[in-house]
C-alpha positions as CSV (number, residue, x, y, z in Angstrom):
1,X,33.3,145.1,63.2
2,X,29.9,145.7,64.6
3,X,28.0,144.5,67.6
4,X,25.8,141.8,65.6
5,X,28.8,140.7,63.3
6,X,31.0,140.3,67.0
7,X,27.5,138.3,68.0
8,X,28.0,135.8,64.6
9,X,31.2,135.4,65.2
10,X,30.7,134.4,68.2
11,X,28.1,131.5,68.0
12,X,29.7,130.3,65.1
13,X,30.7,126.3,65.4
14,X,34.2,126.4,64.0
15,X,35.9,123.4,62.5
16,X,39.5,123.3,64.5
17,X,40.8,120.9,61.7
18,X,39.6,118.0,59.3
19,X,39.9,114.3,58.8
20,X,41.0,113.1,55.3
21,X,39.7,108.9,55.8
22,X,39.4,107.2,51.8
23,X,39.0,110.7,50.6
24,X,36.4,111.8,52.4
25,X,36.6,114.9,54.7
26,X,35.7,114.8,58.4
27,X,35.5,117.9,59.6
28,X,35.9,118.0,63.2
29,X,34.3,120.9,65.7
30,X,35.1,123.0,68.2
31,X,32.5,121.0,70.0
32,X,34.1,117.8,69.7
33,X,37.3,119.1,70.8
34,X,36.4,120.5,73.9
35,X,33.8,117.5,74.5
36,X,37.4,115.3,74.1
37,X,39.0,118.1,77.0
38,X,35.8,117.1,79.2
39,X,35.9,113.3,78.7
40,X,39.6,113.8,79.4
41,X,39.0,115.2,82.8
42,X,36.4,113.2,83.9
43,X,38.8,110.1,83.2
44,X,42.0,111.8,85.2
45,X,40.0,112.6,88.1
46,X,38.4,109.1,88.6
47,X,42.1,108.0,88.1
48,X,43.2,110.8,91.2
49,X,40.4,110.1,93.3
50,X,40.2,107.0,93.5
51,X,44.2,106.2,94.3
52,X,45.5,105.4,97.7
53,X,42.0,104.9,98.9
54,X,41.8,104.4,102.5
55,X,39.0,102.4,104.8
56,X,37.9,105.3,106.8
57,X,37.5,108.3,104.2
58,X,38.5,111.6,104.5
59,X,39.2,114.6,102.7
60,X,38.6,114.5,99.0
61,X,37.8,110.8,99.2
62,X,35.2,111.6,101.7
63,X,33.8,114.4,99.1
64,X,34.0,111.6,96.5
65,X,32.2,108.8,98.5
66,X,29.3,111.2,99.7
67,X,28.7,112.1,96.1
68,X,28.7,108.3,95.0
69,X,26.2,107.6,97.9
70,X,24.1,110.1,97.3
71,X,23.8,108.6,93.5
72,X,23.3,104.7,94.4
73,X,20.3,106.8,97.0
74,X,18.7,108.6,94.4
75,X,19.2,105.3,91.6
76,X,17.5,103.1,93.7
77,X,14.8,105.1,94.4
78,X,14.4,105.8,90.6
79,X,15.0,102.3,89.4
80,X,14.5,99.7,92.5
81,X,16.7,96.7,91.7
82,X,18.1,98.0,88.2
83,X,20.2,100.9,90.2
84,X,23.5,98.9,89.2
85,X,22.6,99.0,85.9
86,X,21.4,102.3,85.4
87,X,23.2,104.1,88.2
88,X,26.2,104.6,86.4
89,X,24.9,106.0,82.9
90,X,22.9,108.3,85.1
91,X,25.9,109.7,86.8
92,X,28.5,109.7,84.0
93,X,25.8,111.7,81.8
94,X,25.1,114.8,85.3
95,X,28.9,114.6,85.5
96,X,29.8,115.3,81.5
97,X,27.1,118.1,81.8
98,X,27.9,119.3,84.7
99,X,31.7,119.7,83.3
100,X,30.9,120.9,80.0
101,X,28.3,123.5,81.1
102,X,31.0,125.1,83.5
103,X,34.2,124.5,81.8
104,X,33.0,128.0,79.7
105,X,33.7,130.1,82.8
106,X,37.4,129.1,82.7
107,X,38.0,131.7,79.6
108,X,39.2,135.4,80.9
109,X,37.2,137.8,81.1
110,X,38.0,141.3,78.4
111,X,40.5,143.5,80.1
112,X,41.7,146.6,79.5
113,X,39.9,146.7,75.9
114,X,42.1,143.8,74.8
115,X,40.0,139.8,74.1
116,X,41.0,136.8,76.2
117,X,44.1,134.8,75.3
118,X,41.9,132.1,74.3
119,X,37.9,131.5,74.5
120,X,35.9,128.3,75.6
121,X,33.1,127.7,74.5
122,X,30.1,125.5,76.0
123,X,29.6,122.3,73.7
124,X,26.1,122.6,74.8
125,X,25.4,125.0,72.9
126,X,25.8,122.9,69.4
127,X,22.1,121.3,68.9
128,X,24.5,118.1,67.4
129,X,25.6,117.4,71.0
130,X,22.3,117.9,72.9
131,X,20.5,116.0,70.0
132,X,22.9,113.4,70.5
133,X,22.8,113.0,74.5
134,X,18.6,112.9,74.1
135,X,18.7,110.2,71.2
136,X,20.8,108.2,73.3
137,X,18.8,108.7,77.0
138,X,15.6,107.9,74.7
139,X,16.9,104.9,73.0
140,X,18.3,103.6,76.4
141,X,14.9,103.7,77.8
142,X,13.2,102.2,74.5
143,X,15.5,99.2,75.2
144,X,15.2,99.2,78.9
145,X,11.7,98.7,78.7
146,X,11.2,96.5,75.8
147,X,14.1,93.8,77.6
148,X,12.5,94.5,81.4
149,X,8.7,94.0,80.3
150,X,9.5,91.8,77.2
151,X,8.0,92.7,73.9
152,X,5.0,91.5,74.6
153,X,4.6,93.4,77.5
154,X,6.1,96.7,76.3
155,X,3.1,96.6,73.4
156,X,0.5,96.6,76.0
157,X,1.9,99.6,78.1
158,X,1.3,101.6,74.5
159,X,-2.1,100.9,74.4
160,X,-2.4,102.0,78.3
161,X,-4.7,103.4,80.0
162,X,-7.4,102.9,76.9
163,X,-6.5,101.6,73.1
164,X,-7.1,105.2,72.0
165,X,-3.8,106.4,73.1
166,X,-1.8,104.4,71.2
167,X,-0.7,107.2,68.6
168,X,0.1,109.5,71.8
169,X,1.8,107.2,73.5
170,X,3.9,106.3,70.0
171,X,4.5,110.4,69.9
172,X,6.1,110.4,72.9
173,X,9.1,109.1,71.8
174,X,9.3,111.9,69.4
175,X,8.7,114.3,72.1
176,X,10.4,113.3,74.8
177,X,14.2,113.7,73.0
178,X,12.9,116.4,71.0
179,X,12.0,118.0,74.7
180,X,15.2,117.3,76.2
181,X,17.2,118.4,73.5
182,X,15.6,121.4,72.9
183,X,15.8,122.5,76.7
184,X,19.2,122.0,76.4
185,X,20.0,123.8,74.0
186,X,17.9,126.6,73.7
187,X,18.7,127.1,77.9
188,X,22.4,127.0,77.4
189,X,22.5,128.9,73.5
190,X,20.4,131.7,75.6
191,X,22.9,132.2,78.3
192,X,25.8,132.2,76.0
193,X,24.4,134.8,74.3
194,X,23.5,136.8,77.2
195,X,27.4,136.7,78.4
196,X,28.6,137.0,74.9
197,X,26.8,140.5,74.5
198,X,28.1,140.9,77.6
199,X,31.6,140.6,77.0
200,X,31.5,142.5,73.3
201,X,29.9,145.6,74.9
202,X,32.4,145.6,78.1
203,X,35.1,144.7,75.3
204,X,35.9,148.6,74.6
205,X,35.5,149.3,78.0
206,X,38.6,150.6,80.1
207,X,36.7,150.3,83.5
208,X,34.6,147.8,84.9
209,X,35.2,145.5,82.3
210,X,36.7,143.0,84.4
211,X,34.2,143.7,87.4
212,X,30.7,143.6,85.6
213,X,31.0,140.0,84.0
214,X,32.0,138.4,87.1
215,X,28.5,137.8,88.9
216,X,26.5,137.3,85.7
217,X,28.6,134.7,85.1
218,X,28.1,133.3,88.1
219,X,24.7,132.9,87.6
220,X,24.7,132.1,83.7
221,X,27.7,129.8,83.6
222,X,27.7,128.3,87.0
223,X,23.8,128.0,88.5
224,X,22.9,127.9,84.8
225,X,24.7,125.3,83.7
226,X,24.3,123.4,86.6
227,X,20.4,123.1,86.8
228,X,20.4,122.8,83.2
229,X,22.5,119.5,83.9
230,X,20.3,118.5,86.6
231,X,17.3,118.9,84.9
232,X,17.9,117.2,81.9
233,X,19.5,114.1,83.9
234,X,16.5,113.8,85.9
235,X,14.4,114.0,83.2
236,X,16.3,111.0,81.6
237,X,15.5,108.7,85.0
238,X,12.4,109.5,84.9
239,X,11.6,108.6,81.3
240,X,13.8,105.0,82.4
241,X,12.3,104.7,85.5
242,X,9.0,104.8,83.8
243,X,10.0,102.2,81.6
244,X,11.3,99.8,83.5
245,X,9.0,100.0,86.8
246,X,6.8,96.8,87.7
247,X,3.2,96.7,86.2
């Protein structure tokens, strides 16, 4: 097998098995599955962390409760008195990110010529999810704004600053998803590629195959991945913020 055929193969979405429901076929995805790993995680650790909790924190609790307050910070000063509501959406969606953008470095590394005993591959890098994740932020602050300013209201913030804008104020809520999904995507699909090439060159390799792949990663699957979470969180409060702020 060749270099580009290794490359295909490799950014293929394979269907792990299918759902047979009134005779129709669901197939379901790599992506889902390992989305369902992340969501799984993310449910067991609230359930860890948040047992035998104690009045004056320490330790992993104390990890846990700086995080939280540095969210409820950073929600009020993006949404005023809506931070309850739109606190935790905000922080479940940096979290799920932030998971499924890093859970990719757990795979080994190629050793000795031979592949990893299995291969995990970041959800974020199926357009499906990342389209998914911008149509609900963008929806989310669609609603937020129409419920905060009232119909009414919302109308007159698309004809803002001057009645001429209207159509580019309409566009932006093609652009904005279409933005943050793209980002996304296109961020995360390049770095997989980058450490997939990587790892099919070093593949054959008897020495340093195990060496090379350790600092790009660090940069590609873990700073990567994190600001690529970051980025596209903060660009959903913004967008919300913006809806829902006072005229």
């Amino acid at each position: 097998m060749n270099l580009s055929e290794e490359l295909m193969g490799a950014l293929d979405i394979e269907t792990a098995f299918t759902i047979v429901i009134a005779g129709h076929k669901i197939p379901v995805t790599e992506t889902v599955i390992v989305s369902w790993v992340v969501m799984a995680l993310l449910i067991i650790a609230a359930l860890v962390f948040t047992r035998n909790l104690q009045k004056i924190p320490h330790g992993a609790q104390a990890l846990v409760e700086g995080g939280i307050e540095f969210l409820n910070n950073f929600s009020k000063n993006q949404f005023g008195k809506y931070a309850n509501v739109f606190g935790p959406y905000i922080g479940t969606l940096f979290l799920f990110l932030l998971l499924a953008n890093l859970l990719p470095a757990l795979t080994p590394v190629f050793a000795m010529g031979k592949a990893p005993p299995f291969d995990i591959k970041p959800p974020t890098r199926d357009i499906n999810l990342c389209a998914a994740f911008a149509l609900i932020s963008i929806l989310l602050t669609l609603v937020s704004g129409i419920i905060v300013r009232g119909p009414i209201g919302w109308l007159k913030t698309l004809f803002n600053p001057v009645p001429v804008m209207l159509p580019f104020n309409l566009m932006e809520y093609i652009i904005k998803p279409l933005s943050l999904c793209l980002r996304l995507f296109g961020n995360m699909l390049g770095a997989f590629i980058i450490m997939s090439l990587i790892d099919i060159v070093l593949g054959n390799a008897i020495k340093f195959s195990i060496l090379i792949p350790i600092p790009l990663s660090l940069y590609f699957d873990f700073f990567d991945g994190f600001i690529q979470a970051l980025v596209f969180t903060f660009l959903t409060a913004l967008y919300i913020s913006e809806a829902v702020e006072s005229e």
